[in-house]
C-alpha positions as CSV (number, residue, x, y, z in Angstrom):
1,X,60.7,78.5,114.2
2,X,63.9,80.3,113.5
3,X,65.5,82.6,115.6
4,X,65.7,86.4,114.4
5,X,69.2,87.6,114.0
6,X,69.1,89.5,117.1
7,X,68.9,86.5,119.2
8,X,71.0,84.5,116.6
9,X,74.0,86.5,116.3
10,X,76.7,84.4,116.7
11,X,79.6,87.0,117.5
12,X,76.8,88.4,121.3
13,X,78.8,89.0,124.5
14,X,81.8,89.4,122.5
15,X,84.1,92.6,123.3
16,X,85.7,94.1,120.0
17,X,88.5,96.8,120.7
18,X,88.5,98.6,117.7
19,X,92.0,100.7,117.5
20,X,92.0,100.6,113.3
21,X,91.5,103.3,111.0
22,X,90.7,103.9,107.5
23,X,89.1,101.0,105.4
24,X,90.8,97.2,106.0
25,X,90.2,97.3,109.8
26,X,87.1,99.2,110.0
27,X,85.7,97.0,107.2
28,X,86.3,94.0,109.7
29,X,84.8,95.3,112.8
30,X,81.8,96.4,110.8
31,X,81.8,92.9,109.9
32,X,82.1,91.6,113.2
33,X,79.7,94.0,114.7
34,X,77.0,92.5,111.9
35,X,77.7,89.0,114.0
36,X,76.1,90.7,117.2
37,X,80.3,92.1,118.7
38,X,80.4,95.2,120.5
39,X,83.0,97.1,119.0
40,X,84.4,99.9,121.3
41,X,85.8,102.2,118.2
42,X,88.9,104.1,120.2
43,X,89.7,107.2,118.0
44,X,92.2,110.3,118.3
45,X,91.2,113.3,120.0
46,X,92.2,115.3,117.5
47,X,90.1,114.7,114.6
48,X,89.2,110.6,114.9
49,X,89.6,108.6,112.4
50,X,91.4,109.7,109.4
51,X,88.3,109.3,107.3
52,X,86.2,111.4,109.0
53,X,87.8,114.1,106.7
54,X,87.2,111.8,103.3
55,X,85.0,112.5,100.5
56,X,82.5,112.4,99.5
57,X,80.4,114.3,102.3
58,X,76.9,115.0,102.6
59,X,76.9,118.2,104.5
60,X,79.4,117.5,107.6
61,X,79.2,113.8,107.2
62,X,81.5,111.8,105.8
63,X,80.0,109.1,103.4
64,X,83.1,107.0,103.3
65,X,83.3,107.0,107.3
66,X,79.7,105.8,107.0
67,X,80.0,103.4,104.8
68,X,82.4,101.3,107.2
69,X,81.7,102.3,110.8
70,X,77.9,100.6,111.3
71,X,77.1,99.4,114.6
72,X,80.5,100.9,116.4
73,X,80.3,102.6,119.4
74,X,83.2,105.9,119.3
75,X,85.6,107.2,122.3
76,X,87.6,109.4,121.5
77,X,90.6,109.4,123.6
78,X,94.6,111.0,123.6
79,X,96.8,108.1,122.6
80,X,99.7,110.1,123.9
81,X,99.1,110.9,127.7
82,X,100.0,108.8,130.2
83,X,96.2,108.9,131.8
84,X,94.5,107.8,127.9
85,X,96.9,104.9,127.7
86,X,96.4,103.7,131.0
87,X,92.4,104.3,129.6
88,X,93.8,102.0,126.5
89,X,95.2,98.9,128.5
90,X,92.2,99.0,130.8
91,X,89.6,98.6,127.9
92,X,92.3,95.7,125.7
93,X,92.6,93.4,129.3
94,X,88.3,93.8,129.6
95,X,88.2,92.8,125.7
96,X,87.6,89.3,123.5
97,X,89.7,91.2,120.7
98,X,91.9,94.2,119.9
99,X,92.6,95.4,116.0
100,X,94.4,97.5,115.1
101,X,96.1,98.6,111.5
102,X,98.9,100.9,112.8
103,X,102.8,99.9,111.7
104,X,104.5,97.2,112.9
105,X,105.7,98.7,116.5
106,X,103.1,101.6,117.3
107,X,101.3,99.0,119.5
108,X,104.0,99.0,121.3
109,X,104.7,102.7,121.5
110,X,101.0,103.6,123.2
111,X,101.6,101.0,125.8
112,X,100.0,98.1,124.4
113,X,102.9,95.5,123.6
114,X,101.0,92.5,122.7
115,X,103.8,90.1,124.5
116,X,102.8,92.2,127.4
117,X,98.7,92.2,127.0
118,X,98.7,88.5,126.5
119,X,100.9,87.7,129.6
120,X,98.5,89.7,131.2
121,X,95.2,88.3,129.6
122,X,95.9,85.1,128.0
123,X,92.6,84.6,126.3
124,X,93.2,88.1,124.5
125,X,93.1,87.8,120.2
126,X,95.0,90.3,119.1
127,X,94.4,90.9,115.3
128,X,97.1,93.4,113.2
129,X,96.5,94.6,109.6
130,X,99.7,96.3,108.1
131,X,100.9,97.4,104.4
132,X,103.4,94.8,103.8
133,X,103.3,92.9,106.6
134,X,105.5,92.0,110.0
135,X,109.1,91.3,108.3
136,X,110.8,92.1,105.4
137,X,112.3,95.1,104.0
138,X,109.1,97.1,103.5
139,X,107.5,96.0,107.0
140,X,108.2,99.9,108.7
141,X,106.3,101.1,105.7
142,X,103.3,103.0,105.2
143,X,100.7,100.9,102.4
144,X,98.0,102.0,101.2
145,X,94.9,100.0,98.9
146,X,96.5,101.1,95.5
147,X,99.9,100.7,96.2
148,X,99.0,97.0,97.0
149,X,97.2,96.6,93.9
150,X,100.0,97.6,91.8
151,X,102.7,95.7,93.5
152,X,100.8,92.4,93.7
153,X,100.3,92.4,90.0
154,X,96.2,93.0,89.8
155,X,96.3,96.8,88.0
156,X,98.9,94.3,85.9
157,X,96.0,92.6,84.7
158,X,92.9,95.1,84.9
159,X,92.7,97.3,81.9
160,X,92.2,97.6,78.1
161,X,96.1,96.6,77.2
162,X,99.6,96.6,79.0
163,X,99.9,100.4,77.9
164,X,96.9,101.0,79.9
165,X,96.6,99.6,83.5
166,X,94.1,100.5,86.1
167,X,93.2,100.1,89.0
168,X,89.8,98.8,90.2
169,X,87.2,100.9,90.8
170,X,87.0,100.8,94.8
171,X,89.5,99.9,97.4
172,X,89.1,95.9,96.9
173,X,92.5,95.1,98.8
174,X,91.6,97.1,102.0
175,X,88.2,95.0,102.3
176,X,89.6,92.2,101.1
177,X,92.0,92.7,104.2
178,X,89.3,93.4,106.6
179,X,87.5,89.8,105.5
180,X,90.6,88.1,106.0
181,X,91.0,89.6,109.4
182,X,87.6,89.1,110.5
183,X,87.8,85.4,109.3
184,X,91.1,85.3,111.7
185,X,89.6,86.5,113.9
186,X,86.3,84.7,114.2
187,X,88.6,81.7,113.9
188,X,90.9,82.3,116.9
189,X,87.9,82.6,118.7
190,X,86.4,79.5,117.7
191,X,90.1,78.1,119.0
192,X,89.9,79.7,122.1
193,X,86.3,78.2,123.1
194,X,88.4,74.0,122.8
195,X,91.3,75.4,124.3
196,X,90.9,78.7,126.3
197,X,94.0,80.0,124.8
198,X,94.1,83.9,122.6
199,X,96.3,84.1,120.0
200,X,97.6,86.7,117.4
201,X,96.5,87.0,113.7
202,X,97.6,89.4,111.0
203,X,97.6,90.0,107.8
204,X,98.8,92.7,104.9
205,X,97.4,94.6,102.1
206,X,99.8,92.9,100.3
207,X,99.6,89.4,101.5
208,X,95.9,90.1,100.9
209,X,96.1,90.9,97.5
210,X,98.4,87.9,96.6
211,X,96.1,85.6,98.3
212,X,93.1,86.6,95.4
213,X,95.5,86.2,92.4
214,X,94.1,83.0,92.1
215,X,94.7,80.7,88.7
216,X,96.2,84.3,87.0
217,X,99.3,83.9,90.3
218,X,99.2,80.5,89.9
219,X,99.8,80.6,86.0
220,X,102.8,82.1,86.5
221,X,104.1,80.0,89.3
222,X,103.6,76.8,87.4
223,X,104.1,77.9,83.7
224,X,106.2,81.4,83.6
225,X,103.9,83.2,82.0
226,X,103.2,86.6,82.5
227,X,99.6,87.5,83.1
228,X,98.1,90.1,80.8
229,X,95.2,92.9,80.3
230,X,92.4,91.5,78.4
231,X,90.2,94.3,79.2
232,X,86.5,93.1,79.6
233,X,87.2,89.6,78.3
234,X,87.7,86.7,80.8
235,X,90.9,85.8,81.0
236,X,90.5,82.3,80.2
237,X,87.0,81.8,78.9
238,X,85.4,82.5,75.6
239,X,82.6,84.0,74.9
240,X,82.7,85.3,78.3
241,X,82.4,89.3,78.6
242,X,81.0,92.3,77.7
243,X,79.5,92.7,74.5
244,X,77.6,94.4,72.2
245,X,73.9,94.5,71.5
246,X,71.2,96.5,69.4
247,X,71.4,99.4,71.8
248,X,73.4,99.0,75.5
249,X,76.4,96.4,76.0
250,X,75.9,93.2,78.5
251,X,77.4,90.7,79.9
252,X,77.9,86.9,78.7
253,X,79.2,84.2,80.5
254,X,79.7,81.0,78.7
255,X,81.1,78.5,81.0
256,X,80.6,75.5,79.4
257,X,79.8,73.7,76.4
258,X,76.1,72.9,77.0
259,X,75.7,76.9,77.4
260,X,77.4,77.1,74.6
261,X,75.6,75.2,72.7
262,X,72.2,77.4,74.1
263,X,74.0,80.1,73.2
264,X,74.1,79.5,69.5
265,X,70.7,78.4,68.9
266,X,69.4,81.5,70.6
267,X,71.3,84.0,68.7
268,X,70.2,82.4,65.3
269,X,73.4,80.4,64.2
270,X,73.3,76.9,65.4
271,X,76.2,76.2,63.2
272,X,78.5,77.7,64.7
273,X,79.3,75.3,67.6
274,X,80.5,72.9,64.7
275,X,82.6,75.2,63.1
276,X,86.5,74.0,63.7
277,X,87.7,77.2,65.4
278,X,84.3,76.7,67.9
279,X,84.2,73.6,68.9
280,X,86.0,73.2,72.5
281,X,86.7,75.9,75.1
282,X,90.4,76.4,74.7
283,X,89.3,76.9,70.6
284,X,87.0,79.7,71.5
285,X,89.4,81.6,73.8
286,X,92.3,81.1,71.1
287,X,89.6,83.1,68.3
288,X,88.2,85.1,70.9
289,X,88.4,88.4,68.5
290,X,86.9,86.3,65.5
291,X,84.3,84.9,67.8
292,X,83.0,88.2,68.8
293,X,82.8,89.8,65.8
294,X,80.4,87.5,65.1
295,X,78.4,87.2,67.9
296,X,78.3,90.8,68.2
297,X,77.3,90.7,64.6
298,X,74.2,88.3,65.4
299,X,73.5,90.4,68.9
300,X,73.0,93.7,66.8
301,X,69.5,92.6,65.9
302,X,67.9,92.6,69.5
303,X,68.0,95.2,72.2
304,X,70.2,94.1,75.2
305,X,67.2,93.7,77.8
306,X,66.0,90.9,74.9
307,X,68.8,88.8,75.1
308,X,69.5,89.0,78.8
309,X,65.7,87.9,79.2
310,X,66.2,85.1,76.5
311,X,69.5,84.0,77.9
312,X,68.6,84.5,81.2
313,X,65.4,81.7,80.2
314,X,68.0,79.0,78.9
315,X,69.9,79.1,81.8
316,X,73.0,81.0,80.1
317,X,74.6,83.7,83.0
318,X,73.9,87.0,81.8
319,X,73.0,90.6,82.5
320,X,73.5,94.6,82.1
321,X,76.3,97.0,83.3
322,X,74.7,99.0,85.9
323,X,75.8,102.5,87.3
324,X,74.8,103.0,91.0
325,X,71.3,104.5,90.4
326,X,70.5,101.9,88.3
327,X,71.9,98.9,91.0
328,X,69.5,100.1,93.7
329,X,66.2,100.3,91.3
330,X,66.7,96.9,90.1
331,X,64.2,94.6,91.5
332,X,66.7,91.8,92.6
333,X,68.8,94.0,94.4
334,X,65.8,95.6,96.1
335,X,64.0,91.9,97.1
336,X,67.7,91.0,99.2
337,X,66.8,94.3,101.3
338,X,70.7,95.5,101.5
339,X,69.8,99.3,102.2
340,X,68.8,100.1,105.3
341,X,67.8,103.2,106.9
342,X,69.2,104.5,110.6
343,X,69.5,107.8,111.9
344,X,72.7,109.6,112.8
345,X,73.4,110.8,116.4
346,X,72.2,114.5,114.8
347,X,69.0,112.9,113.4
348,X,69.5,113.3,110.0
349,X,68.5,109.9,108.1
350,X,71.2,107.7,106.8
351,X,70.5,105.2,104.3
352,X,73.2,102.4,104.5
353,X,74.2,99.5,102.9
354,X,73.8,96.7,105.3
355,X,76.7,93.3,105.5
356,X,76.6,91.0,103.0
357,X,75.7,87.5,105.5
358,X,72.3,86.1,106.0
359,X,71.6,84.1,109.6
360,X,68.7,81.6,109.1
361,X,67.9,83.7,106.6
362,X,67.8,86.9,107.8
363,X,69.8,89.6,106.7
364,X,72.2,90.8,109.5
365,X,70.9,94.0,110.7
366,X,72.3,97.3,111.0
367,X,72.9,97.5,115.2
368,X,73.5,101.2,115.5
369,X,74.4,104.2,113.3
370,X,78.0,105.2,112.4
371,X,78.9,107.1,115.4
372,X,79.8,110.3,115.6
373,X,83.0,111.3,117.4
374,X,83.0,110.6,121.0
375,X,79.6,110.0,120.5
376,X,80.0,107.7,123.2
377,X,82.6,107.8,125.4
378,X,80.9,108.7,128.7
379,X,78.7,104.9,128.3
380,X,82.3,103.5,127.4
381,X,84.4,105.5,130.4
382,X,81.3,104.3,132.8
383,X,81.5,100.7,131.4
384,X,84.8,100.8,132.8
385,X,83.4,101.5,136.0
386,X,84.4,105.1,136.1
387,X,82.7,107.6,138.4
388,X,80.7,110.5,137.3
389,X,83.5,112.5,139.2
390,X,86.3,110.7,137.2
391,X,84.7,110.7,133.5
392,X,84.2,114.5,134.5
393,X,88.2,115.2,134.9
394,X,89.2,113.6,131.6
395,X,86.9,115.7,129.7
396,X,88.2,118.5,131.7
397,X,92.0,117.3,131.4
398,X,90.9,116.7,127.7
399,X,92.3,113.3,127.8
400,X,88.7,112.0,126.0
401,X,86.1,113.8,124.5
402,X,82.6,113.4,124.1
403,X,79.9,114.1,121.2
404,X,77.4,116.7,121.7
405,X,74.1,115.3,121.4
406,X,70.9,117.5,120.8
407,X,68.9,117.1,123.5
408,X,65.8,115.8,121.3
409,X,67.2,113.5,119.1
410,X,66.5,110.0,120.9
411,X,69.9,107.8,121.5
């Protein structure tokens, strides 16, 4: 029989010092607090993490906070005083891992200088997430998601025409960042069970988003030319889009000649894979605006849940454009049980998206709620081995700062 997740998880008994902010970092101690981590989330007195204050809010909460901080425990703590960095280095020597996403030097400047942990603590992982990454001219500077996704050439690339670039719809190099890290970090501790040995791991928002240019990067490197737009065409492929029907636009995706082949006979014009512009992929791509008008021409006669059924049948990839209400009604989303539902330290209900990784086929679960500020800092202080007598001056000193709870809302 398999195990369950909760006696599966991979990343139990592992300590996760969670110094990030925003999206890339959070996003990868989520992700590492799916695997069974605790992650000790260390915020700022004043005010926590920076997206605690982020829209969109559902009355005091912040939905974008949610969305990343699952299964975190939060002390909040004054990075500034001598007695909350002392705090700090305690909690990073007790640790498996410590990320963090501040600038190149800040680690430093709270009394965490990684040369000086890992002297200290050789098995530490220490895991850094910056704009631009550790050298360079641009290494002191602030990055955020969409600067990286202009200056790694994606919003080059995403858009109706080179007049009109965009950028995509959600923060994809932050997460993209935070996977990257997390893999680093689940690797260098896979390294340190052979050898015994931490390490440090980083990456960038920019690095990041260079790494997924994939064949459009690698077209340039090789060839010299210069990516462009093509809108909600593939790139490379043909017919391979959006397009239209009798009623709502979908998605085809013809990747080879055998669905291509499918394709015409279902739409009614088996003669058109003989046709001399048709016949191979690199044909299709070149007549890609003659080939749609066509197709489009043939779709018109069908409603777009038809053909996505019919193509669907034949084995041809295919389907609607959903908006969010529509994603979480539809029946395949529903069957891989992604939302979950958790109470917040106040009691209100939360429902939540949970990771995206199955263990023996078992969705990850959701370990604990996004926490609230401080929410627990007295269970952290006492892990620590702090007396009541001790945890009581800090608050007092207001070096940390602890949640209020209502009394009958069970933790």
């Amino acid at each position: 029989m398999a195990e369950s997740t909760a006696t599966a998880a991979p990343l139990a008994g592992i300590t996760v010092l969670d110094l990030s902010r925003a999206l890339a970092g959070p996003f990868a101690t989520a992700l590492l607090a799916d695997m069974g981590a605790a992650v000790i989330k260390v915020e700022s007195i004043k005010g926590g993490d920076s997206t605690r204050s982020w829209p969109p809010f559902e009355n005091e909460h912040s939905l974008y906070f949610d969305s990343t901080n699952r299964g975190k425990s939060s002390l909040a703590l004054d990075f500034y005083s001598p007695e909350g960095q002392r705090l700090l280095r305690q909690l990073a020597l007790e640790a498996d891992v410590l990320v963090e996403n501040f600038r190149p030097g800040v680690l430093g400047d709270i009394g965490l200088d990684p040369a000086g942990l890992r002297a200290e603590k050789p098995d530490l992982i220490i895991a850094s997430v910056s704009g631009f990454g550790t050298t360079g001219p641009l290494s002191q500077a602030a990055g955020l998601d969409q600067v990286a996704q202009g200056m790694s050439g994606l919003m080059s690339i995403t858009g109706p025409d080179s007049e009109n670039l965009y950028r995509v719809g959600v923060p994809l190099i932050d997460m993209y960042a935070g996977v990257f890290i997390a893999f680093g970090i689940a690797s260098a501790l896979a390294g340190r069970e052979r050898n015994g040995a931490g390490m440090e791991v980083s990456t960038s928002l920019l690095e990041s988003a260079l790494a997924i240019s994939s064949f459009q990067g690698q077209r340039y490197l090789s060839t010299g030319e210069v990516p462009v737009p093509q809108g909600n065409n593939h790139p490379v492929l043909s017919p391979y889009g959006v397009f239209k029907t009798a009623d709502i636009p979908i998605i085809i995706a013809v990747g080879n000649d055998k669905q291509w082949r499918q394709l015409c006979e279902l739409v009614g014009d088996p003669g058109l894979v003989d046709e001399r512009e048709y016949v191979t992929g690199r044909d299709r791509t070149i007549h890609r605006d003659a080939l749609t008008a066509r197709l489009e021409g043939l779709l018109a006669v069908r409603p777009g849940t038809e053909w996505v059924q019919m193509f669907r049948a034949a084995g041809i990839p295919t389907g609607p454009i959903y908006n969010y209400r529509e994603v979480f009604h539809d029946p395949q989303v529903q069957a891989l049980d992604m939302v979950r539902h958790v109470s917040r330290h106040d009691g209100s209900p939360l429902p939540l998206l949970r990771g995206p990784l199955s263990i023996n086929g078992e969705g990850t679960p959701i370990r604990k709620a996004p926490p609230a500020l401080g929410g627990d800092t007295r269970r952290v202080l006492e892990g620590l081995r702090l007396s009541e007598e001790q945890i009581t001056g800090l608050l007092e000193a207001g070096v940390v700062r602890e949640a209020l709870v209502p009394q009958d809302v069970p933790l």
